[in-house]
N, C-alpha and C positions, 0 to 999 in steps of 0.2 A: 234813588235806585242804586244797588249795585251792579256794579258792570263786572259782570265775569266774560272771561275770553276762554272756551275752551277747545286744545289744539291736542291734533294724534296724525299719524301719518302711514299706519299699516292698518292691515285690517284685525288684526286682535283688540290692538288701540282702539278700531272704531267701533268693534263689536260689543266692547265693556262701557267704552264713553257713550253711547248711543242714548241709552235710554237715560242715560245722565240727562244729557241735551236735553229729551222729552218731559225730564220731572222738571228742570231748572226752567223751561219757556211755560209750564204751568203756574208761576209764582209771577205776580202782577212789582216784587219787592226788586227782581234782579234784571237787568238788562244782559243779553246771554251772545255773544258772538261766538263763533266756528270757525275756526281757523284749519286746514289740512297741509299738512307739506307736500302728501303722497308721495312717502318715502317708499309706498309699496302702489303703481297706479293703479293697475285696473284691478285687483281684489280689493280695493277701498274703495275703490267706487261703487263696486257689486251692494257693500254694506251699507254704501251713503244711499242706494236706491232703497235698501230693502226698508228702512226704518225711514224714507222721505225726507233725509238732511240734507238743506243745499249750504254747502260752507259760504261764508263771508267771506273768507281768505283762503288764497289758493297758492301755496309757493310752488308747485307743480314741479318737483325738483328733482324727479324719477326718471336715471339715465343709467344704461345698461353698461355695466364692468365698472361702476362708481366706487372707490371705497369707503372705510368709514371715515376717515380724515376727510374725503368731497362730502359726504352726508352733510358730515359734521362743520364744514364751513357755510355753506352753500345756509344753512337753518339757521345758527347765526348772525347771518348776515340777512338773510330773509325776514329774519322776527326783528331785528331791530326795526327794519321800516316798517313794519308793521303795528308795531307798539309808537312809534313814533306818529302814527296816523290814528292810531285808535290806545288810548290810555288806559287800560283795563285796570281796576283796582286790585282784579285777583286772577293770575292764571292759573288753569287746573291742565294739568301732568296725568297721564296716566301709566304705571308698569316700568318698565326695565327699557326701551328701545333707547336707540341714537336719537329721535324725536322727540322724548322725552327728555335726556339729559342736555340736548344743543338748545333746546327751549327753556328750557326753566333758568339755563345758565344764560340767556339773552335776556330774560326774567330781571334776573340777580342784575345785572348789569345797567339794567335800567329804574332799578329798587321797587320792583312790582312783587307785590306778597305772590308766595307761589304755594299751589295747593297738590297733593302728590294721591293721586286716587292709585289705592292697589300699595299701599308705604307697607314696607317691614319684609319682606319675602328675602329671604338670607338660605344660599347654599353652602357660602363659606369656603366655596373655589372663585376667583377673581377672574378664574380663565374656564369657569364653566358654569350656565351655561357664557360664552362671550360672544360679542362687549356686554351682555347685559347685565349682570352681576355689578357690575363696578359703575354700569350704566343707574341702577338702583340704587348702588351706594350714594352715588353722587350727588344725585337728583336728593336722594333723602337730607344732605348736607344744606342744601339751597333752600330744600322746603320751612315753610313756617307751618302748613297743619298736615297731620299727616293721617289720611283715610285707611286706616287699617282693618281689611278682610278679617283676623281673625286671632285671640289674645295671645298664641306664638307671635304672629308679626310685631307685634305690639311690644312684647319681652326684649325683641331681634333690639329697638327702637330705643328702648329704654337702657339698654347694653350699650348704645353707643353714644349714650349721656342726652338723648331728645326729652327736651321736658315733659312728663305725661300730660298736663293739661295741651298741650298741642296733638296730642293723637288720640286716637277716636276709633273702635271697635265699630264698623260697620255692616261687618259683611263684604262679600264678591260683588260688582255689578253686574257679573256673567251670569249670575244667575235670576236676575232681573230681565238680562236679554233672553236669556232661555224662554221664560215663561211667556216672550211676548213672541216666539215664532213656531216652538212645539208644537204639532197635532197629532190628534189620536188615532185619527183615518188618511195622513199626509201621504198623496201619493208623489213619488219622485219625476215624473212622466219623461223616462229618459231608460233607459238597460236595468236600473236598478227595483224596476216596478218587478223585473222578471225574477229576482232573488228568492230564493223559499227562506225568509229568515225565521220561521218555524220549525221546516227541519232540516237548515243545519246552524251548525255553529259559528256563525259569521263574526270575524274581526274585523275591525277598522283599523287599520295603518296610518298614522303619520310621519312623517320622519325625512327633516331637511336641516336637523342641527349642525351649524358649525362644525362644531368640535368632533362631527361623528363621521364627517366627511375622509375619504379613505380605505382604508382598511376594515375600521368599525362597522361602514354602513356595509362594509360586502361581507358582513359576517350576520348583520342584521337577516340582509334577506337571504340569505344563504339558508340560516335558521329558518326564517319561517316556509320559503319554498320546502324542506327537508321534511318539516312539520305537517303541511300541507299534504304531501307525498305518503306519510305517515298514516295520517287521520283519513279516513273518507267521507267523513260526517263536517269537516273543517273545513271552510271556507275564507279567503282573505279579500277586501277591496283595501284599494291604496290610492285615492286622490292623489297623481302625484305632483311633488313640487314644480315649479316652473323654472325652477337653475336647471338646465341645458344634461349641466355631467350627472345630477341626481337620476334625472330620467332616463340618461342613457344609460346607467349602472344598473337601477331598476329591470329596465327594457329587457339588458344583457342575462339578468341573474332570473328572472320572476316573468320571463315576458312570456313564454310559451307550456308555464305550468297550468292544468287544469286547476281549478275553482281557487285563482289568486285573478281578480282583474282589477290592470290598472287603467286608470280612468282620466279625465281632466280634474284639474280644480275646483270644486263645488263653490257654488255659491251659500252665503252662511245659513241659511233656510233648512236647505236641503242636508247640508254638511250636520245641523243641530239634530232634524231628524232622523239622520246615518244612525248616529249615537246612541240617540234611544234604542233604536232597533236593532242594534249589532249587541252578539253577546258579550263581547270582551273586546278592548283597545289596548292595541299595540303603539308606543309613542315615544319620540323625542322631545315633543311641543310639550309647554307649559300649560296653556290654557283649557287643556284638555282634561287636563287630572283636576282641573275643579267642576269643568262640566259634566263630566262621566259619573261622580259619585252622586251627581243631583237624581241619576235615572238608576241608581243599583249597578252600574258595569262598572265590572273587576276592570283596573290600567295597570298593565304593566310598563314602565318604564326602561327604554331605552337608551339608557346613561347610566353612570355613574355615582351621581345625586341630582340630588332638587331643592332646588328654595320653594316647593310647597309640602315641608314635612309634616303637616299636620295631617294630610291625606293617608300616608305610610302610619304615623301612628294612630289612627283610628281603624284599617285594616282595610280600605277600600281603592288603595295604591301600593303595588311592590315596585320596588326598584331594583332590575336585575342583568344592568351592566350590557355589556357590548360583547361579550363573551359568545361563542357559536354554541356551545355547550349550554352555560348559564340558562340561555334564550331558550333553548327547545325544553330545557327542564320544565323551565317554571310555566311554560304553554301546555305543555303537554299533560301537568298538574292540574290546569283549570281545566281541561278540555275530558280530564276521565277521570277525577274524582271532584261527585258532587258536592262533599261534605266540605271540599276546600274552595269551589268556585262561591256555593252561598254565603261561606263566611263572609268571604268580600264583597257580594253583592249586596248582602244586608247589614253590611257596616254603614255606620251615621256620617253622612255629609257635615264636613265640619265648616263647611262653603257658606252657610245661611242660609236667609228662607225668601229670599227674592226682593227686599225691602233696600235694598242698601243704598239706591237712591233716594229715597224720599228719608232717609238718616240724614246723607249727605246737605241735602238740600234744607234740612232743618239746622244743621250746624252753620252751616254759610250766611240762614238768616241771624243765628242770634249772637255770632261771632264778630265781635269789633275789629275791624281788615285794618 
């Protein structure tokens, strides 16, 4: 048997890795351990309930005003005794985090093959989005196979001298998690049951990036509150983040505008169901612009760039900057002309079609570790 060990430690990690898990404990060929850091606690554990994962390993390393230098020591020193108790022949990596590069690099360190789910995603800013980008780069350095979503990442990969029989065109995992919590009559049983997303035009908000903290984010909501004011047909909710000054800026700029409500942090059930039913996504986050095109919603982007440009150039993600202006333009574009919201909605998912586990899991058997 092979022994695979696989570790994540927020919840986007556990969101994509999840059904990994599910397909790799289906196979009689691999012995499959769980490892979490819970670099993110209690929204990874929301996702370890919803999909029934109880991890094997818990570095439980989630302390408030931590930086990434403590992340960053705290994992490598946690996986070595970890690896040192359980010998995995292959660890799997998932994305860009600090759990991902402090692991794969305690990985290296102990000469354990490392496997990189989600390899190739290239912005080509080192400080945006950050640490992840360099977090990606890195990790791709360490890796021996590299799961690649989609033949961009793939190109990103082979730019940077990775030999192609190591990388492998799989597809997204997210959109495997998708398919296992979506419903068609999912009610929220919480405020959100009371929404007409019929008639009106409801957006989903995300938006806790790094780099947008500042200025940026008070231009964010600034836009959309202004937009919101604008439209009467336009509605915003906004999960919002759990960093302290996000919310209070939120609170400050968004808090007492009609038909914008901010909410707690969803759990990923509900949060997956948002999405289908919202007509357009407002966002900083990553994981969302491969979620969104799987159900037809237009994402606009809240940044600058993205290491998912294969979404932009297929037509079913813009990216349009931090700019107060920029923002309301290109809202206000989808919001009152139909001929431009369709285009984007019935642009092709370049994301895959839900299999990319059972890819993954077919490589891992017939690959000599």
């Amino acid at each position: 048997m092979k022994k695979i060990m696989i570790v994540f430690g927020t919840r986007p990690e556990a969101i994509k890795m999840a059904p990994l898990v599910k397909e790799l404990k289906k196979h009689d060929e691999f012995e499959v351990k769980v490892c979490v850091t819970a670099q993110h606690r209690e929204m990874l554990d929301q996702v370890l309930e919803l999909f029934s994962i109880k991890p094997d390993f818990d570095l439980d390393i989630m302390e408030h005003g931590q930086t990434i230098s403590d992340i960053t020591n705290k994992i490598i020193k946690g996986m070595e005794g970890i690896f040192k108790e359980y010998k995995p022949d292959i660890l799997l990596v998932h994305g860009d985090t600090t759990t991902t590069f402090a692991s794969a690099l305690a990985a290296f360190y102990q000469k354990i093959v490392v496997g990189h789910v989600e390899a190739g995603l290239r912005s080509g800013n080192i400080y945006s989005p950050y640490p992840e980008e360099m977090n990606r780069m890195l990790t791709g350095r360490i890796a021996k196979l590299h799961f690649s979503p989609t033949k961009g990442n793939e190109q990103n990969l082979l730019k940077e001298n990775i030999e192609k029989e190591d990388i492998f065109i799989t597809g997204n995992t997210v959109i495997d998690a998708l398919m296992d919590v979506v419903q068609a009559d999912y009610l929220f049983n919480n405020e959100l049951d009371d929404i007409d997303f019929d008639g009106k035009k409801v957006a989903l908000l995300t938006c806790h990036r790094r780099e947008n903290w500042g200025k940026p984010m008070e231009d964010i909501f600034n836009a959309i509150k202004e937009e919101v004011e604008t439209n009467e047909d336009f509605m915003v909710i906004f999960p919002m983040h759990l960093n302290p000054n996000i919310r209070k800026l939120a609170k400050k700029i968004m808090g007492n505008t009609n038909r914008i409500k901010l909410i707690e942090p969803l759990d990923y059930e509900p949060f997956a169901n948002l999405i289908k039913k919202s007509h357009l996504i407002l966002t900083d986050s990553g994981g969302i612009q491969e979620e969104a095109p799987a159900f037809g919603k237009p994402v606009l982007v809240l940044r600058t760039e993205t290491e998912r440009p294969e979404a932009v150039e297929y037509g079913t993600v813009k990216v349009v900057g931090v700019n107060k202006k920029d923002i309301r333009r290109n809202i206000s574009l989808l919001l009152n002309n139909e001929d431009e919201y369709n285009k984007m909605k019935n642009a092709t998912n370049p994301y895959g079609d839900g299999k990319a586990c059972q890819r993954i899991a077919q490589i891992l058997k017939e690959r000599n570790l």
